[in-house]
C-alpha positions as CSV (number, residue, x, y, z in Angstrom):
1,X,0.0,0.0,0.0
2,X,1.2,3.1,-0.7
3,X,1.5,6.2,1.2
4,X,-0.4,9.3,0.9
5,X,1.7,12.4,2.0
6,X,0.1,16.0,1.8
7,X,1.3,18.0,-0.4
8,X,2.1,22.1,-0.8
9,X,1.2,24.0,-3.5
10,X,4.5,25.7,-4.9
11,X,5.3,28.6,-7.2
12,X,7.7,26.9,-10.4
13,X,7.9,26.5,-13.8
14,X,8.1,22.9,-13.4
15,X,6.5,21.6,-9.9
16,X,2.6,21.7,-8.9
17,X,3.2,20.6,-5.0
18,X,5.8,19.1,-2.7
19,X,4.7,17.2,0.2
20,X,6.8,15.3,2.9
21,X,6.4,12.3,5.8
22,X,8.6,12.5,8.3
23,X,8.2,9.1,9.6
24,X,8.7,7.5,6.5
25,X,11.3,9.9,4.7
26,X,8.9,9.9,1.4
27,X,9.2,12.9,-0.5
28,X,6.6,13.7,-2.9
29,X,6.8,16.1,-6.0
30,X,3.6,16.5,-8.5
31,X,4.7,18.2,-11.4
32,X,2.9,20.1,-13.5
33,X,2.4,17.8,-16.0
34,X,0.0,15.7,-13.4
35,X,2.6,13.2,-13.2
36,X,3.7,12.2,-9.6
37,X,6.9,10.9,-7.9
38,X,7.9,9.5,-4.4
39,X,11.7,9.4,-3.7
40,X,12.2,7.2,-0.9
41,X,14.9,7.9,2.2
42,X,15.1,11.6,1.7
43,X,16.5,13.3,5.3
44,X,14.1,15.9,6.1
45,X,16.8,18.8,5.4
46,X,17.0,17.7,2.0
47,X,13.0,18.7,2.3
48,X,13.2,21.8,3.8
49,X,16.2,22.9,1.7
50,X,13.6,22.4,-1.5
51,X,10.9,24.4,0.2
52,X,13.1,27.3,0.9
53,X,15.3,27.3,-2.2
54,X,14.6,29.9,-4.9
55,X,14.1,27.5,-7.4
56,X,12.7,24.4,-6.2
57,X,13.1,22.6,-9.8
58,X,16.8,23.4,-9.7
59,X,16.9,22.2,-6.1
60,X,15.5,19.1,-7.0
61,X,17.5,18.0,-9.8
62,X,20.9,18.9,-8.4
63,X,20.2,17.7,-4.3
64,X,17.8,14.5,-5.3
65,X,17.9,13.6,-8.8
66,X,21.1,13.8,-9.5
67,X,22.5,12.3,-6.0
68,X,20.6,8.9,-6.6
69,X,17.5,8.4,-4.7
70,X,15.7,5.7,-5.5
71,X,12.4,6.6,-6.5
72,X,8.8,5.9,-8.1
73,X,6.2,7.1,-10.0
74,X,2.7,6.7,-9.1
């Protein structure tokens, strides 16, 4: 069963929401697109470095794409 995290709305060019579960370390990006993506054992700095970043698409390509986390698309 998968997990359902809540997710924020956020202002990109590429990214709809970001949502994260602490007790599971999902992270959760919906793109604009509509598709959606967990990557799975993200620490929750990673997280909050996203949300606070001034470009959260930039953020996530160079601090969780591009660093290997396994992930999947739902």
């Amino acid at each position: 069963m998968e997990k359902v995290v809540e997710r924020k709305c956020v202002s990109s060019s590429n990214i709809h929401s970001i949502g994260y579960d602490v007790s599971s370390s999902i992270l959760e990006v919906q793109f604009l697109n509509g598709s959606i993506y967990q990557y799975f054992n993200v620490p929750q700095s990673l997280y909050l470095g996203l949300m606070s970043a001034a470009s959260h698409g930039e953020y996530l390509d160079a601090y969780i794409k591009k660093a290997g986390y396994r992930y999947a698309r739902l």
